[in-house]
SEDREN-824092 format. One record per residue (C-alpha): residue in one letter; x, y, z; residue number from 1. Coordinates in Angstrom, 3 decimals. Layout:
N
<site res="A" x="X" y="Y" z="Z" n="NUM"/>
...
//
This chain:
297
<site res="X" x="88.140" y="-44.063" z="51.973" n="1"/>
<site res="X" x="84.715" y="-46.249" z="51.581" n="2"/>
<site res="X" x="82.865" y="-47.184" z="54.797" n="3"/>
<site res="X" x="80.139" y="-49.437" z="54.315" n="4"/>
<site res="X" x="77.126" y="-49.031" z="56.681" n="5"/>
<site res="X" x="74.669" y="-52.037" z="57.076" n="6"/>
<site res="X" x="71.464" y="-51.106" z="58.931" n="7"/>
<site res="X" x="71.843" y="-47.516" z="57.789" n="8"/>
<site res="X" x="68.234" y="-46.769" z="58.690" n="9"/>
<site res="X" x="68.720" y="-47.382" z="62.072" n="10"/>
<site res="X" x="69.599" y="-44.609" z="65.008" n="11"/>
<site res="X" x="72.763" y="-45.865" z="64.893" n="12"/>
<site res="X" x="73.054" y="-45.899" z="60.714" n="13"/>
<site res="X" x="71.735" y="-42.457" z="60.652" n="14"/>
<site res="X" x="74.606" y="-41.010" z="62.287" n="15"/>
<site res="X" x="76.674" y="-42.901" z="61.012" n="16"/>
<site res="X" x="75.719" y="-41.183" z="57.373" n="17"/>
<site res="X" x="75.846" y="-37.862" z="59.040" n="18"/>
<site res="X" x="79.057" y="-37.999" z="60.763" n="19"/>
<site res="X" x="81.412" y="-40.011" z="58.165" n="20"/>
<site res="X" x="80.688" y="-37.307" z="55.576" n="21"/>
<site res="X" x="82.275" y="-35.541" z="58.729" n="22"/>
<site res="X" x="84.561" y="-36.725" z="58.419" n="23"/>
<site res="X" x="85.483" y="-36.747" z="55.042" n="24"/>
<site res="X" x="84.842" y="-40.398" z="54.369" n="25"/>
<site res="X" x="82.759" y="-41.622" z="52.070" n="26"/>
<site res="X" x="79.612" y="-43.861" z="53.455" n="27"/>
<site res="X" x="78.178" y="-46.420" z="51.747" n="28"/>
<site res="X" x="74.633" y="-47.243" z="53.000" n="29"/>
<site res="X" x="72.821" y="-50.445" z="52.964" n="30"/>
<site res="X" x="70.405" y="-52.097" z="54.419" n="31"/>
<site res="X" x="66.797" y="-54.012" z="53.877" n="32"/>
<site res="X" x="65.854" y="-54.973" z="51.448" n="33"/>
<site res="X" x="68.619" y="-53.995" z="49.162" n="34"/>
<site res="X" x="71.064" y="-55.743" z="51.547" n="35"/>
<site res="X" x="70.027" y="-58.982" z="53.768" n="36"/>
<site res="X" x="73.189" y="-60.133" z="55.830" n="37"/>
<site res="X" x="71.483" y="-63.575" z="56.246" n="38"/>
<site res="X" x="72.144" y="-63.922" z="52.605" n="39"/>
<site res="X" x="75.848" y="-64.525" z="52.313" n="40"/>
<site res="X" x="75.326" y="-64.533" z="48.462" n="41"/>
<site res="X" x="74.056" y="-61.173" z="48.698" n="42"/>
<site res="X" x="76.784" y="-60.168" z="51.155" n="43"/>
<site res="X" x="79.615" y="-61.043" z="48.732" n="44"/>
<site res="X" x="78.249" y="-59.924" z="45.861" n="45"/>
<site res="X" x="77.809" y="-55.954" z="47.653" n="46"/>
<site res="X" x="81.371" y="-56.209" z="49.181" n="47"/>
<site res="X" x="82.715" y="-57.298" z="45.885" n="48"/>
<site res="X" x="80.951" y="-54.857" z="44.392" n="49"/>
<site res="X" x="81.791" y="-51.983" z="46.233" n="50"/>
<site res="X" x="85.031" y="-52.738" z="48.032" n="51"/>
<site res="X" x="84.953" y="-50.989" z="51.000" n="52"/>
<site res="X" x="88.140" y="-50.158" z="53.661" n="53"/>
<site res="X" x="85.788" y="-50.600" z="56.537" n="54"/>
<site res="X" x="82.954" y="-52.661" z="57.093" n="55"/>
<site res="X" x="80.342" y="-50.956" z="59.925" n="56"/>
<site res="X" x="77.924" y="-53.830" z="61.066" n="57"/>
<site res="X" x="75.296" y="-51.722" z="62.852" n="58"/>
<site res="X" x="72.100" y="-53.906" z="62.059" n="59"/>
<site res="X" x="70.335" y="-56.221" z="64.036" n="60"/>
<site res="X" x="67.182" y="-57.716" z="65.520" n="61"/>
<site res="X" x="66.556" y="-55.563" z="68.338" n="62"/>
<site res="X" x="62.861" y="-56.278" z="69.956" n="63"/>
<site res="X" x="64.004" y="-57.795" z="72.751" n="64"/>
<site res="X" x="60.745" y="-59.021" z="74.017" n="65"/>
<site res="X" x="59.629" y="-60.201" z="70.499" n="66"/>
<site res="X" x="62.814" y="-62.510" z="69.968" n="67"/>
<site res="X" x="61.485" y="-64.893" z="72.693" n="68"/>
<site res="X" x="58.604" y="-66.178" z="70.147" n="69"/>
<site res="X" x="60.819" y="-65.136" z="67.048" n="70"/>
<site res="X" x="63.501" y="-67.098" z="67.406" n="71"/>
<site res="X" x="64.803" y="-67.962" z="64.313" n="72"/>
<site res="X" x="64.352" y="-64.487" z="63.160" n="73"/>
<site res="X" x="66.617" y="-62.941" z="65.891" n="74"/>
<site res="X" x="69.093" y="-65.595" z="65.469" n="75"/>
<site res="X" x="69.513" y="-65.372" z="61.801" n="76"/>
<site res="X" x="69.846" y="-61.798" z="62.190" n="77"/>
<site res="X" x="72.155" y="-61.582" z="64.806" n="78"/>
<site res="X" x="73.954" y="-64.641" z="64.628" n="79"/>
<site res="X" x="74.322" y="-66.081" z="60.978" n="80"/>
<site res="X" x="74.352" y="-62.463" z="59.603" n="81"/>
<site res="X" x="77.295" y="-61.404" z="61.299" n="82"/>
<site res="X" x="78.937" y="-64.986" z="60.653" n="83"/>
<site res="X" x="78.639" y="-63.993" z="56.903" n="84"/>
<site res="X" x="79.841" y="-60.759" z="56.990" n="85"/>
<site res="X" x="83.188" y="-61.819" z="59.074" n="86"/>
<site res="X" x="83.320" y="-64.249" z="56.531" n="87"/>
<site res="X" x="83.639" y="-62.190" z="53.289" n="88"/>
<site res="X" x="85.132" y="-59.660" z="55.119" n="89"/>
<site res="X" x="87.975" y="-62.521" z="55.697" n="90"/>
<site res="X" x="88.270" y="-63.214" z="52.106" n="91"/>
<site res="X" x="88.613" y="-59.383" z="51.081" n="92"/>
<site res="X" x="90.974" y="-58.595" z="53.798" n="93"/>
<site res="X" x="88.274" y="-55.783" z="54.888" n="94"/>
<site res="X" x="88.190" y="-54.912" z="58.631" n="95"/>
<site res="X" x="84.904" y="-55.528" z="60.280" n="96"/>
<site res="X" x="83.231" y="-53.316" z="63.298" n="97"/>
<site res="X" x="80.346" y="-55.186" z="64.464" n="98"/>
<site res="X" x="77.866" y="-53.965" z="67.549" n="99"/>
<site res="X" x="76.755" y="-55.736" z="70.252" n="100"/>
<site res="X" x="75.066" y="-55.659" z="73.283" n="101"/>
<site res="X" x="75.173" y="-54.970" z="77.467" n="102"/>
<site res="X" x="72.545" y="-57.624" z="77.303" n="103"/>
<site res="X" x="75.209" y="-60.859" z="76.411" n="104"/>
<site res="X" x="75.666" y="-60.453" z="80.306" n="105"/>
<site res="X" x="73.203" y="-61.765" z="82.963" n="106"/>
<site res="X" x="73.698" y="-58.898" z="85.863" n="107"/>
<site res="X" x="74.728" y="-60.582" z="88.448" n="108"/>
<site res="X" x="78.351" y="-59.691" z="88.769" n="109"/>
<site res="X" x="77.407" y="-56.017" z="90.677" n="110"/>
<site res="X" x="80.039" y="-54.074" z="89.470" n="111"/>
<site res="X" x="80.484" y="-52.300" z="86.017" n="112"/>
<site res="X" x="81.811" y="-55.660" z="83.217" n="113"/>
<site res="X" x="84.739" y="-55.797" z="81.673" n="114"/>
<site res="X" x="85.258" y="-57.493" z="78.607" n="115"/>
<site res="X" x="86.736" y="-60.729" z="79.814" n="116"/>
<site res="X" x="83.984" y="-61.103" z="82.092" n="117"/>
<site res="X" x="81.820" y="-64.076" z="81.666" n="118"/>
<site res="X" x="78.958" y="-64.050" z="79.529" n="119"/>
<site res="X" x="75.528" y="-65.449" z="80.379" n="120"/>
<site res="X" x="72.500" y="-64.401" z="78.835" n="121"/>
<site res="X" x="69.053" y="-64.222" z="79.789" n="122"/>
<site res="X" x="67.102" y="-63.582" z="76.802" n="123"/>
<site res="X" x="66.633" y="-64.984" z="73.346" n="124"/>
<site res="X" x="67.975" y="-61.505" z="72.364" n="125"/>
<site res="X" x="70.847" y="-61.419" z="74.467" n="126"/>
<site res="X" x="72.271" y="-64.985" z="73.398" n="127"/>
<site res="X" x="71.421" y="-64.271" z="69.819" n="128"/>
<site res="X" x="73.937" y="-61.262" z="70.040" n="129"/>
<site res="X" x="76.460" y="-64.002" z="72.217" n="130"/>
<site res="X" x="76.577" y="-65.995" z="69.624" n="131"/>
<site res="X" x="76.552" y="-63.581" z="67.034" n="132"/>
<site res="X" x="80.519" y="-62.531" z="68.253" n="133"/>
<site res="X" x="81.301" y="-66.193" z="68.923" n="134"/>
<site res="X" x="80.988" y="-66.065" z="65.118" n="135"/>
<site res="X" x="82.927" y="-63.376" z="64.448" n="136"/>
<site res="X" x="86.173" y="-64.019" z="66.231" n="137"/>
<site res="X" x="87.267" y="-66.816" z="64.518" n="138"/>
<site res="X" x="86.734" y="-65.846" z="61.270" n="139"/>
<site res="X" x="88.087" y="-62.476" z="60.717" n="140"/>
<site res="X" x="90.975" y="-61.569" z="63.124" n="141"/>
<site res="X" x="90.826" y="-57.514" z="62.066" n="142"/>
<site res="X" x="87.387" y="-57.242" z="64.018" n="143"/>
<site res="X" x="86.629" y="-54.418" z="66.382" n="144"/>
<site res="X" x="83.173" y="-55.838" z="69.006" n="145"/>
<site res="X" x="81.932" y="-53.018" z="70.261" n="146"/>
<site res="X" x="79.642" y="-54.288" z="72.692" n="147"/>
<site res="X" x="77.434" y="-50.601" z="73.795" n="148"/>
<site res="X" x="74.365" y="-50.127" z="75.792" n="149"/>
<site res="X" x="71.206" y="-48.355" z="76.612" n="150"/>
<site res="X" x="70.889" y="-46.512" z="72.835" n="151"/>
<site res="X" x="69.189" y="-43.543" z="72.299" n="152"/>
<site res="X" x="69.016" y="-40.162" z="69.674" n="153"/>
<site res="X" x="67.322" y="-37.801" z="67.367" n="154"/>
<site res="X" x="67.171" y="-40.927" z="64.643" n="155"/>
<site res="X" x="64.400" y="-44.300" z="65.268" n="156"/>
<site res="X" x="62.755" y="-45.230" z="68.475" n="157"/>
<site res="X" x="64.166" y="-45.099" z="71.340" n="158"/>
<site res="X" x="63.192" y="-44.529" z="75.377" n="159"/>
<site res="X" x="64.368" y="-41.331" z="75.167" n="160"/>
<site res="X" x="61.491" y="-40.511" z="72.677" n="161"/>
<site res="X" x="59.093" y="-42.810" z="74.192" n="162"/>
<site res="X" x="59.615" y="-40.670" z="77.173" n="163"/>
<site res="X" x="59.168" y="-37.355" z="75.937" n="164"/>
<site res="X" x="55.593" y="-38.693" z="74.161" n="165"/>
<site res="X" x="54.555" y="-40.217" z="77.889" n="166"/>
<site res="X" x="55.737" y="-37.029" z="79.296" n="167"/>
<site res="X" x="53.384" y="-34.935" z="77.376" n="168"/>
<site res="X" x="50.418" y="-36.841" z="77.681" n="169"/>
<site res="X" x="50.065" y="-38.409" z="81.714" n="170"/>
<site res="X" x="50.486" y="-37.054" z="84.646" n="171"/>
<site res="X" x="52.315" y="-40.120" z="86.267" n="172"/>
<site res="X" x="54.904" y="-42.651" z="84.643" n="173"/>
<site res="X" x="55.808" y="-45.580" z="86.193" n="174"/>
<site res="X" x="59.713" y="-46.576" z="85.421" n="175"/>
<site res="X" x="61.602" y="-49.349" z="86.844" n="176"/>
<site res="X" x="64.095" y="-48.218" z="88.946" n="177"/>
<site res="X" x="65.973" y="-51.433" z="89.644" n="178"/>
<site res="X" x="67.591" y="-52.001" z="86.432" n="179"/>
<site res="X" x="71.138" y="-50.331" z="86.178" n="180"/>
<site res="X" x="73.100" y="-49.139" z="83.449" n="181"/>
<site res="X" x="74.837" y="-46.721" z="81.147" n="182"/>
<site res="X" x="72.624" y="-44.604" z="78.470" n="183"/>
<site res="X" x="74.558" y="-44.091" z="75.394" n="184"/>
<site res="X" x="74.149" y="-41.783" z="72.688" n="185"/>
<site res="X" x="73.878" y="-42.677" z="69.416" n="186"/>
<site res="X" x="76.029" y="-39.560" z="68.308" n="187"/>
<site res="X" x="78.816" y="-40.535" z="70.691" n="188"/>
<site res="X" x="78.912" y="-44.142" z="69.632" n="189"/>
<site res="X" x="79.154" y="-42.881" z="65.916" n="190"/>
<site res="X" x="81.961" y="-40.296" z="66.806" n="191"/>
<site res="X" x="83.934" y="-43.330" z="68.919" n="192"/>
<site res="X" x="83.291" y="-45.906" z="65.594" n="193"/>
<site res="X" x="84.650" y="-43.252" z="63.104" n="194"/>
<site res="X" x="87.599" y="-42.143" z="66.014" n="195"/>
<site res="X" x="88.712" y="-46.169" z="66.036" n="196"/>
<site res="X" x="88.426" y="-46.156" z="62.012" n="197"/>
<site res="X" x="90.718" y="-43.092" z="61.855" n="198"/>
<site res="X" x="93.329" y="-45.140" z="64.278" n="199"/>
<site res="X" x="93.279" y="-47.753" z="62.218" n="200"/>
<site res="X" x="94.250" y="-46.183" z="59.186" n="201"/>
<site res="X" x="97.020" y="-44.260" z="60.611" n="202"/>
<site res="X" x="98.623" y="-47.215" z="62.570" n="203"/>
<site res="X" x="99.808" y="-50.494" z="62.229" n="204"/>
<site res="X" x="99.770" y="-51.758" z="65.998" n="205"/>
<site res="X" x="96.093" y="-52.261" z="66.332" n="206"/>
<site res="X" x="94.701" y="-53.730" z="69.455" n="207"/>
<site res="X" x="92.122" y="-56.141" z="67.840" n="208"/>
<site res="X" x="89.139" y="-57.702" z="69.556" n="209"/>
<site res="X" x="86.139" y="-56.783" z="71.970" n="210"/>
<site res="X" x="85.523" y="-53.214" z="73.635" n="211"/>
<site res="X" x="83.194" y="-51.680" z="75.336" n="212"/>
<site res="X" x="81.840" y="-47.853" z="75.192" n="213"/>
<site res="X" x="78.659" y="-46.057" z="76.972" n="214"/>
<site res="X" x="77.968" y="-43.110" z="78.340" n="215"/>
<site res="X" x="80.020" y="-42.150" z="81.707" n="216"/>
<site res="X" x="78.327" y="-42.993" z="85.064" n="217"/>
<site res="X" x="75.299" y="-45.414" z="85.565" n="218"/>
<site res="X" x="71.731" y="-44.611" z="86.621" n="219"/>
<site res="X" x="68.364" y="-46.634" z="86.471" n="220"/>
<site res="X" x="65.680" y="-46.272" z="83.696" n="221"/>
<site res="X" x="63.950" y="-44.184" z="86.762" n="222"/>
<site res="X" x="66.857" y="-42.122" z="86.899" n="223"/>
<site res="X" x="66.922" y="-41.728" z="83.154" n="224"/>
<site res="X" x="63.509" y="-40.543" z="82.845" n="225"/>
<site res="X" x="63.707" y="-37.922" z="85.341" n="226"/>
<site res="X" x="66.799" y="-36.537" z="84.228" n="227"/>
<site res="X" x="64.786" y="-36.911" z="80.119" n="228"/>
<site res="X" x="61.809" y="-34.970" z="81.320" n="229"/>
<site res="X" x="63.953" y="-32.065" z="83.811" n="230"/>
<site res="X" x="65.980" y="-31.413" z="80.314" n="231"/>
<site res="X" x="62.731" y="-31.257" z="78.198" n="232"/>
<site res="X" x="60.857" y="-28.626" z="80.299" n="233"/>
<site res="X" x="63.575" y="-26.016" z="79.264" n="234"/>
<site res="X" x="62.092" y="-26.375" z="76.247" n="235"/>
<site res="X" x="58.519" y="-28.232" z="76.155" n="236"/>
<site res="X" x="55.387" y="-28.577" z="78.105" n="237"/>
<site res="X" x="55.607" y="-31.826" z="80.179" n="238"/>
<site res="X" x="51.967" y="-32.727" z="81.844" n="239"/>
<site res="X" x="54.419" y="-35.203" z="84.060" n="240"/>
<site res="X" x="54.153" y="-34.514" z="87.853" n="241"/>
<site res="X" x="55.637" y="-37.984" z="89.213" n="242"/>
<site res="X" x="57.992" y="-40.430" z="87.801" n="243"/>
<site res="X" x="56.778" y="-43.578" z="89.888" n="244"/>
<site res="X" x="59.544" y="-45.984" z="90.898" n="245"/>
<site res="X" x="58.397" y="-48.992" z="90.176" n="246"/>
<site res="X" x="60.039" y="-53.089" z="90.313" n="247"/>
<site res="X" x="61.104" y="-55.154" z="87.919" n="248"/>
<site res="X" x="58.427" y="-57.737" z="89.264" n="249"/>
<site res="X" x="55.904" y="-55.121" z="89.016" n="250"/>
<site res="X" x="56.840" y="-55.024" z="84.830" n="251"/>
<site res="X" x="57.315" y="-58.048" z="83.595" n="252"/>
<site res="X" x="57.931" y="-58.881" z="80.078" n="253"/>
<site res="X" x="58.469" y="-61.701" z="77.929" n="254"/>
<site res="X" x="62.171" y="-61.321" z="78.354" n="255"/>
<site res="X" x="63.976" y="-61.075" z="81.355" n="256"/>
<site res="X" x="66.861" y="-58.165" z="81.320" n="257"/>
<site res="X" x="69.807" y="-57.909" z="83.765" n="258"/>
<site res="X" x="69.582" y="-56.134" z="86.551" n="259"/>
<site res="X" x="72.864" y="-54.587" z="86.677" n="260"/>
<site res="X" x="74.727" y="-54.467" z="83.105" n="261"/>
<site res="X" x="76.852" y="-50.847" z="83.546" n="262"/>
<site res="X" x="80.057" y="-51.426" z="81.304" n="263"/>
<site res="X" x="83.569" y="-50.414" z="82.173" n="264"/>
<site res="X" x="84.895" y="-48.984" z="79.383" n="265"/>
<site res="X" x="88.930" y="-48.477" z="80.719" n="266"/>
<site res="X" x="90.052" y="-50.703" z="77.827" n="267"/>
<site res="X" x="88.993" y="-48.171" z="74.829" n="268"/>
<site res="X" x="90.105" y="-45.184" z="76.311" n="269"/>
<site res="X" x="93.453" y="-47.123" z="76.674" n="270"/>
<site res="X" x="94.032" y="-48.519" z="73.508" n="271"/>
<site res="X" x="92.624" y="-46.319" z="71.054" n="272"/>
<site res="X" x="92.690" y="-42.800" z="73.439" n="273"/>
<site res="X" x="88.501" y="-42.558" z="73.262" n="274"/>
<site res="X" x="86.889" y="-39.613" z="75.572" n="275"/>
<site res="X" x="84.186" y="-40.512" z="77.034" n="276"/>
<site res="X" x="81.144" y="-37.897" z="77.823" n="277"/>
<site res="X" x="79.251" y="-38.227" z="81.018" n="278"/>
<site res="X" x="75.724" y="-39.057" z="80.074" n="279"/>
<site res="X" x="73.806" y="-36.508" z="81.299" n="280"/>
<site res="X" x="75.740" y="-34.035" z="79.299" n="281"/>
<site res="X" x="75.257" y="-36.098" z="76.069" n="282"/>
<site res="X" x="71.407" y="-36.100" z="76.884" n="283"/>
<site res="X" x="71.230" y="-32.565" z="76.651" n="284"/>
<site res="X" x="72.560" y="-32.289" z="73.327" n="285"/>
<site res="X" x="69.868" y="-34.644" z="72.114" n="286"/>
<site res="X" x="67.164" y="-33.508" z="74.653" n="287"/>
<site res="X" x="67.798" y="-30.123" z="72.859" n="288"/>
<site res="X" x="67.914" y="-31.410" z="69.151" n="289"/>
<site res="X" x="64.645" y="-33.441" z="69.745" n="290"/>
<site res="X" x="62.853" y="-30.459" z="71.528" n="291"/>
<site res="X" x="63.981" y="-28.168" z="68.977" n="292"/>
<site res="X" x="62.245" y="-30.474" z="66.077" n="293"/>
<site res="X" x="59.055" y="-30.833" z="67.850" n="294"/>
<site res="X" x="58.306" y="-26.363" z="68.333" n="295"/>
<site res="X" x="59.755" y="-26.269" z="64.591" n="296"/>
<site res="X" x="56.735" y="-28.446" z="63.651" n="297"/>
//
C-alpha cells in the first residue's frame, strides 16, 4: 500500500518516512519544490501519477509570528493547498489525512476542547489553518482532521531543541508560564496517523471527520522547559540554574496565542482504539535520542 507524504522534510514528514517503512507500507515523499500544494495542476498531475491509497497532508506554513505580515503566503499554504488536495483526492477516491492546529481555538473556554467546540482564532496562523479544514470538509467526505498541538522531536526545529541550545549556553531562561497545553511528539503523532491508516484498511465502518490527539496531561511552556532540561542533565551539561516564569505580557509577539488550548482527545481513543502516552514519558524517549546525537558528535 502507497502513502503519500507532503511536507516530508518536516518533523512530522521525517517520521512519517521512518515509521511507514515500519510498517511495511510504502511512503511516497514529496514536498518543495518538487511538489507545491498551491498548485492544483501540480497536485493532480503527482496523484495521478503515483496513485496513492492514502494521502498524508503534513505540510504547512508554520511561523506563527511571521504569518501576521505574510499573509497571503500562510493562507495559500494552509488554506488553498489543502482545498486542492481534498479536491483531487475527491476525484481519485483517495482518503485524505490532513493536520491542523490547537491554535484554530482562541483559549478562552478553560477546559481541555473538544472537537465540536467553537472555533475562534487569534492569529493570521491560526485562521489560516480554520479555514484550511473549512475547505476540506466539503470536498472530500473520506477525510481524517487531525487537529494536534505543541510539536516537537529528533527531526526540524522545535522548542524542545531550542531549549536544550538555551540550556547549554545561559544561566537563566525566561519561559512563559501562562500559556497551557499538551506537548506532542512527533513520533507519537506518526504512530497514531499510521494506527488510523491501518483501521481504515481493515474496516468498512469508518468514523470520518475531525479528531484530536496530544500528549496526555497539560503543562505550561515553563513547565515544559523544566521538565526538557531535568531529562537532559542525565545525559548533558546544562549551564541552566533558573527557569524564570515569566507573562505572556512580559513576551509579546506579533501574534497573539491562546492562553489555554489543552485538547481532549476522548473521541480518538473511542473510535479508532488510539493509546495515548503521557507526555513526560514521550519526552524522554526524545530527550534521550537528541542527547544521544549531540555526545556521538
Amino acid at each position: 500500500m502507497k502513502i503519500l507524504v507532503i511536507g516530508s522534510k518536516g518533523q512530522l514528514g521525517d517520521e512519517l518516512l521512518i515509521q511507514g517503512n515500519n510498517f511495511g507500507y510504502e511512503i511516497l515523499p514529496a514536498d518543495l519544490p518538487d511538489l507545491d500544494i498551491t498548485d492544483k495542476t501540480q497536485v493532480k498531475h503527482r496523484l495521478e501519477k503515483s496513485r496513492p491509497s492514502f494521502v498524508v497532508n503534513a505540510a504547512a506554513y508554520t511561523n506563527v509570528d511571521k504569518a501576521e505580515t505574510e499573509q497571503n503566503l500562510a493562507f495559500a499554504v494552509n488554506r488553498d493547498g489543502p482545498a486542492n488536495l481534498a479536491e483531487i483526492c475527491a476525484e481519485f477516491e483517495i482518503p485524505l489525512i490532513h493536520i491542523s492546529t490547537d491554535f484554530v481555538f482562541d483559549g478562552k473556554k478553560g477546559s481541555p476542547y473538544i472537537e465540536s467546540d467553537s472555533v475562534s482564532p487569534l492569529s493570521i496562523y491560526g485562521k489560516s489553518k480554520q479555514e484550511g479544514e473549512n475547505e476540506v470538509r466539503p470536498r472530500l467526505k473520506k477525510h481524517i482532521i487531525l487537529r494536534t498541538a505543541w510539536l516537537y522531536g529528533i527531526h526540524g526545529q522545535n522548542f524542545v531543541k531550542t531549549m536544550l541550545r538555551l540550556g547549554k549556553e545561559k544561566q537563566v531562561i525566561n519561559v512563559i508560564a501562562d500559556q497551557f497545553g499538551s506537548p506532542t511528539s512527533a513520533a507519537d503523532l506518526t504512530a497514531t496517523i499510521l494506527n488510523i491508516i491501518s483501521r481504515i484498511k481493515y474496516s468498512s465502518d469508518i468514523m470520518w471527520g475531525t479528531y484530536h490527539y496530544c500528549g496526555e496531561g497539560i503543562t505550561t511552556w515553563h513547565g515544559f522547559t523544566e521538565e526538557i532540561l531535568s531529562l537532559a542533565r542525565q545525559y548533558i551539561s546544562i549551564k541552566t540554574i533558573t527557569v524564570k516564569p515569566i507573562s505572556t505580557a512580559e513576551y509579546p509577539t506579533k501574534a497573539i496565542r491562546p492562553g489555554f488550548s489543552a485538547l481532549d482527545c476522548g473521541l480518538i481513543k473511542k473510535n479508532f482504539g488510539i493509546n495515548i502516552k503521557p507526555w513526560q514519558d514521550s519526552l524522554k524517549t526524545v530527550i534521550r535520542q537528541l542527547c544521544q546525537k549531540e555526545t556521538e558528535k
